[in-house]
N, C-alpha and C positions, 0 to 999 in steps of 0.2 A: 479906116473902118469901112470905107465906102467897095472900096477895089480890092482890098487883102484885110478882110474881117478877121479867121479865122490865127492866122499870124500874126496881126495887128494885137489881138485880144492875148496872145502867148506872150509878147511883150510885156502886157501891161499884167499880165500873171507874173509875171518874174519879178516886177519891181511891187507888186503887192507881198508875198509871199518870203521874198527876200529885204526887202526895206522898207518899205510903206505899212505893211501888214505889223509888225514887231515896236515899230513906234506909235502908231495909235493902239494895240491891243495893250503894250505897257504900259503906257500913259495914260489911258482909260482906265488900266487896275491900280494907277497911286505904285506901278512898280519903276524903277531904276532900269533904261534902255540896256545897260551894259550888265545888268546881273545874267550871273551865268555865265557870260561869255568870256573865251580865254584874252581875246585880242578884239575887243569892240571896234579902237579905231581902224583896224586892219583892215576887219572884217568887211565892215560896213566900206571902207576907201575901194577894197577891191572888187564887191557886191557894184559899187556904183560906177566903176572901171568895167564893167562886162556890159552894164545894165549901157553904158554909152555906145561901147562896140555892138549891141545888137542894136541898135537905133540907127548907127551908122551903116552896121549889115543891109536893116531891111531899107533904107535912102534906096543903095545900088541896087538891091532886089527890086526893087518895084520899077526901077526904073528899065531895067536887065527884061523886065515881063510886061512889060507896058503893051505891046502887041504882037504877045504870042496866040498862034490857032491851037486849036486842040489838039492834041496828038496820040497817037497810038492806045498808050495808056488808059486817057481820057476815052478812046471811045469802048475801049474792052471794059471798063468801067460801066460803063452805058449800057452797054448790050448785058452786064449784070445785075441792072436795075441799082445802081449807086447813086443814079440821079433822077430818080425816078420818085413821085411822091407816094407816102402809104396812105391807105386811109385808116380810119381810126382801127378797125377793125383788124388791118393789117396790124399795126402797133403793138395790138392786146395780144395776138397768136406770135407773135415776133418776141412777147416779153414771158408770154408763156414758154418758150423753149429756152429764154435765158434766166428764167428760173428755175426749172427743171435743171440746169446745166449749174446753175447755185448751190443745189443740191447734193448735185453726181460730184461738184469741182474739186473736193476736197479728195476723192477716192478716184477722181480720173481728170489724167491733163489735157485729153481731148474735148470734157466736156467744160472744163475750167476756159478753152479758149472760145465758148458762145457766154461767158458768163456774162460779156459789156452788155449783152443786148437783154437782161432784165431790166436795164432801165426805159426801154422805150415807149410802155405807157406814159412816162412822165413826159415824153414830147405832144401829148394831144393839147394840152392847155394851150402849147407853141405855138400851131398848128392854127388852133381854134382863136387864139389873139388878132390869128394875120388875113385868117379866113372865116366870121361867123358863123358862113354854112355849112362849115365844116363839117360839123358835129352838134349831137345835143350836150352840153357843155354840160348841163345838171346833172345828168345820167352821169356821164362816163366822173364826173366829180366823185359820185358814190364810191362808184368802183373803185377808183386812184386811192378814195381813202384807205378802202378796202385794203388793198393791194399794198400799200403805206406797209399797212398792221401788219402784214403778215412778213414784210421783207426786214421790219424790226423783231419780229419774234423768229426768225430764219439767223437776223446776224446775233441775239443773243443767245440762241441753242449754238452758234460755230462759235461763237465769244468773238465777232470781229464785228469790231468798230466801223472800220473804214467802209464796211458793205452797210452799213444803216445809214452813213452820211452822202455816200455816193448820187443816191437816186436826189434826195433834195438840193445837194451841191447844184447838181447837175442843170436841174430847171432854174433854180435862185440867179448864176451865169450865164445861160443862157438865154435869157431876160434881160439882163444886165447889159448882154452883149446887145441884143435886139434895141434895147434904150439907149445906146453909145453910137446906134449908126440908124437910128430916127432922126427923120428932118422936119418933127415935129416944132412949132416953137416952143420954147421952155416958157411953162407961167407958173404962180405962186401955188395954185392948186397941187402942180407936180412938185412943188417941193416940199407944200406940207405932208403929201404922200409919202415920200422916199423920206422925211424926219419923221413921221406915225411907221414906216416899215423898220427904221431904225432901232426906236422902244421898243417894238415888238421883237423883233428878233436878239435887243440885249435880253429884253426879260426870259426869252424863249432859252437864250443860249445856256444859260443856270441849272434850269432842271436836266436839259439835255447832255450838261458838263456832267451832273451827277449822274449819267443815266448811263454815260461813257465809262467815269472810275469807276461806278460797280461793277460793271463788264470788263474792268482792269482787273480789281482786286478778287474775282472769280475766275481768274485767267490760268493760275496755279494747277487749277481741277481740269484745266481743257481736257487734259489726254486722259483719263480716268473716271471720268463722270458722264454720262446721258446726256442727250440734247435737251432734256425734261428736265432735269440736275441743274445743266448750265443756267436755265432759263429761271429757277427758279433759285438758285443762290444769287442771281444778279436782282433779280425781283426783291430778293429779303435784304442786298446789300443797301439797297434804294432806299426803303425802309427808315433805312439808320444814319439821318446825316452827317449825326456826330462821330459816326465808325468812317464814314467818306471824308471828311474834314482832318483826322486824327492819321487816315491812310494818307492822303496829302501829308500831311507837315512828317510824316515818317519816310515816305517816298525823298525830300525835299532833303531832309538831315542824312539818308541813307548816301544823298549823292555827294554830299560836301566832302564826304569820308572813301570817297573812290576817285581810280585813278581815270573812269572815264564816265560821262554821264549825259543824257539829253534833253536833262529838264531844263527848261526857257519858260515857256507860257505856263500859266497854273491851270487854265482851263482846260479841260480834259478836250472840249469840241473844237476851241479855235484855233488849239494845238494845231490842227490838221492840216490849216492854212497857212502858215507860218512854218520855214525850213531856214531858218536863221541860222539856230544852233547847229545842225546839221555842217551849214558852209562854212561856220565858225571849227568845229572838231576838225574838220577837214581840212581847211587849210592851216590850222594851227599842229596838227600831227604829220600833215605833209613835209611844215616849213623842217623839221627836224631829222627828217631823212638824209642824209647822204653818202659817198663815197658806194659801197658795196650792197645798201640799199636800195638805192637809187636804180645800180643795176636789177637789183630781184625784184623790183618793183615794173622794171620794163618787160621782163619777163612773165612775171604772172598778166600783166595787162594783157601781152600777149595770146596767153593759153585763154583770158575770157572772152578776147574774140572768139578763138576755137571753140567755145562752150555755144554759142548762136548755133551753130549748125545739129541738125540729130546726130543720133550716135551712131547710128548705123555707116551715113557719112564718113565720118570720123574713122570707122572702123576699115571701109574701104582705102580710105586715102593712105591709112596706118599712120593717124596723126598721136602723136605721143601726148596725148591732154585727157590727166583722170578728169572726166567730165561728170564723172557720179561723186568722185572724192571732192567737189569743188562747190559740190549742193549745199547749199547752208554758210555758205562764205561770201561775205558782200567785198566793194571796195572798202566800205571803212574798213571793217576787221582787218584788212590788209596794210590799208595806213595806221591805223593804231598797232599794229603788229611789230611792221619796220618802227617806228617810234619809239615805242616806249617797251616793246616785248609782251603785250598780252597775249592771251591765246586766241587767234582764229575762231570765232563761232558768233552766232548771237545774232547774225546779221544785221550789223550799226551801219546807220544810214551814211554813205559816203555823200561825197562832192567832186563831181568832175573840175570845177573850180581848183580845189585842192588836187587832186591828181595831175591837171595838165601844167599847173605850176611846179608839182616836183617833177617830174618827165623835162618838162621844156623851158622853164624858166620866164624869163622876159616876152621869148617868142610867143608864147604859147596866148596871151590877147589875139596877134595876126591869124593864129590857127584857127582860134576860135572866131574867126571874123567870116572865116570859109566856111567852118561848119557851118555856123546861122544860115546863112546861101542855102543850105544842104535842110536844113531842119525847115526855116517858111516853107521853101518850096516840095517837100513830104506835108505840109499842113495843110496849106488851102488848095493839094488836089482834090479834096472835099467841099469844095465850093466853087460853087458854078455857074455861069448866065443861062438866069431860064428863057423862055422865049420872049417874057416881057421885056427882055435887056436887060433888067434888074440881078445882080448877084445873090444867088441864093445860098442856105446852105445843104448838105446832105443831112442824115439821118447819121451817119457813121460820125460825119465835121460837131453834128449837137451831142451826140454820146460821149464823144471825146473830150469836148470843153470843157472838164471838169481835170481829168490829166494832163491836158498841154497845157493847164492855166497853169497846174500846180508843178511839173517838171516842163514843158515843151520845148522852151529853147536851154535847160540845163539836164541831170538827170545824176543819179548816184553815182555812173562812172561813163566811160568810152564805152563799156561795150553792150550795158544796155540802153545807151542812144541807139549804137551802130544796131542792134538787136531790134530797136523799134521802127526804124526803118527800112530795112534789109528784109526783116521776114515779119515784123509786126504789121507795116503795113498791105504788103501781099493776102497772109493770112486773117487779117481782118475784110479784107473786100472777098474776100472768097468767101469766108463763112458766112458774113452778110449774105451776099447776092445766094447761096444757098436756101438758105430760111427765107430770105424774103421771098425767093419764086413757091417754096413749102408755102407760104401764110398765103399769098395769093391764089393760088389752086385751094385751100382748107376754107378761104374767106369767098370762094366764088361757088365751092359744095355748100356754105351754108345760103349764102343771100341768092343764090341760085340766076345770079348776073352777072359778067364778069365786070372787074374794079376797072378803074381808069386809073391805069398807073404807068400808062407811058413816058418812057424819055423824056423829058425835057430841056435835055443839053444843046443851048444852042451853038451853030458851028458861025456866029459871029464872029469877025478875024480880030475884033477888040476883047476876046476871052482876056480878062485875067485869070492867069496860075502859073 
């Protein structure tokens, strides 16, 4: 935690989200580890089989980066302000364009890929934890609440869940991570804290569950209703907790009666944390693949690499991959497809887990041993020694901790790992360093001084990354 934070903390997302997360949220609800799941002990044996191989990965990793200098990368980085500190100010015009891009995302893919950066008001609290002077803390509190309201009445006019939890996820880990690599000493005080955050956050997670299923159960009307409509059938579902409770146990019976299903958790919000069942479908629909599947299935893996690059690419190279027929198809639908013969569509959460086992069998631990190598070191080029010697993290390393926690070192298939690193990362420091030179010129027109927001990558030769 000290040298490879942001790695370090992917790790222990994997075995939260995959094993640790599904045993206490079941056991806290009085429910059965194994309901739902096709193959519990399987799942969980090979869940903890990856969860060693990446422990053992990042042993060599750290040892492999122990004393590398900065390099190329690292300082084009630099020179696009990645490492560079915002000020508050920066922040709020930085989260103003990624809310405007929340807006546009749904009707354009170019502004869909500034959408990360609506959360970056919620790093000022970071910020202001680590530095007092940062900021006046009350003020911008306002705001944040502010700001709260409005990206929850944004995700119930689009009916998407995942954009109302994102921003809180985001700070709650980030926190988390910050207290995981404090060399504070531990006293009774911080633990009656973190048991009173406890309560709060079960009692919180309740309404919030329900606040989630009426946003399910109004999800029908997405494509034919108003953002006023959305907003206000999820409001009236709220309402009625007996119609949310009665939606449960019908959603619940509806799955016992299908040939494929991914209800695990009952909570609609902690759901989000938790991809158990996810690794369970997947490696359970994988295991029954073979002879002439096995091949279609190396093949289609193939054409979704080919889907990572634009089309226009594609079109030069004259690569034979419908990449617009392939929109709306995940890895699951593909392993439940060779499996059992459903139809293609729906987009069902895969598991690269399940994938690299039908592909490669036994070998496929070793491959995944190389990947990890490949996935730490894509993670903590977002973190950096500032001049105090002390490792820091970016703006881009805190906005992320909420996706690398919940996929970083695993992800629905090969190709969109290979996709979040190949062109996710590129195209995230670019559009960064973009906006953030915008916020500094829009933030130096208003306070009429310019910010202090130089560099501060130092070219120490004990850089970890």
């Amino acid at each position: 935690m000290e040298t490879h934070p942001l790695s370090s903390f992917a790790i222990v997302g994997l075995c939260v989200t995959s094993l640790f997360g599904a045993l206490l949220i079941q056991s806290t609800a009085s429910t059965p580890i194994v309901a739902s799941l096709h193959q519990p002990l399987i799942t969980f044996s090979v869940l903890c089989l990856y969860q060693l191989v990446s422990l053992l990965a990042h042993m060599l990793y750290r040892i492999m980066t122990k004393s590398s200098s900065p390099g190329m990368l690292r300082h084009a980085m630099q020179k696009l302000g990645v490492y560079s500190k915002p000020s508050a100010i920066n922040l709020w015009i930085i989260g103003g364009f990624g809310l405007m891009a929340l807006l546009l995302g749904r009707t354009s893919p170019v502004a869909n890929g500034f959408s990360f950066l609506a959360w970056s008001p919620f790093l000022i609290p970071i910020y202001a934890s680590q530095e007092p002077e940062y900021c006046n803390m009350k003020l911008h509190s306002i705001g944040l609440a502010c700001y709260a309201t409005v990206i929850v009445i944004i995700a119930m006019a689009f009916n998407a869940r995942g954009m109302m939890l994102a921003g809180v996820a985001t700070v709650l880990l980030v926190f988390l991570l910050l207290g995981m690599r404090s060399v504070k000493p531990f006293h009774v005080q911080m633990l009656v804290k973190l048991c009173l955050f406890g309560v709060l956050g079960g009692a919180f997670s309740m309404p919030l569950g329900n606040l989630v299923t009426a946003m399910v159960m109004a999800r029908g009307d997405r494509n034919k209703s108003t953002a006023a409509e959305m907003i206000s059938k999820s409001v009236e579902n709220l309402q009625h907790p007996d119609k949310i409770k009665a939606y449960r146990i019908h959603a619940l019976l509806a799955d016992l009666h299908t040939a494929y299903d991914e209800n695990y958790i009952a909570n609609a919000m902690l759901q989000r944390f938790v991809i158990t069942k996810f690794h369970d479908n997947a490696i359970y629909y994988a295991g029954m693949i073979s002879g002439k599947g096995i091949d279609q299935l190396n093949k289609i893996t193939g054409d979704f690499y080919w889907t990572v690059l634009p089309g226009p690419i594609l079109n030069f190279f004259k690569v034979d991959v419908d990449k617009v027929g392939m929109q709306g198809t995940s890895m699951g639908d593909v392993l439940v497809n060779l499996a059992i013969g459903l139809p293609v569509g729906g987009e069902k959460t895969g598991s690269m887990f399940g994938q690299g086992w039908a592909l490669y069998g036994v070998a496929f631990p070793f491959i995944y041993f190389i990947i990890c190598l490949i996935l730490f070191a894509s993670i903590d080029i977002f973190a950096f020694q500032g001049a105090n010697g002390q490792l820091e993290m970016t703006v881009i390393g805190m906005l992320n901790v909420w996706p690398h926690f919940l996929f970083g070192i695993t992800n629905d298939s090969f190709s969109a790992m290979f996709m979040g690193v190949v062109r996710g990362i590129p195209q995230t420091v670019i559009l960064y360093g973009v906006v953030f030179s915008m916020a500094k010129a829009i933030s130096n027109k208003i306070t009429g001084t310019p910010a202090d927001n130089s560099p501060v990558l130092s070219q120490n030769k004990s850089l970890k990354s």
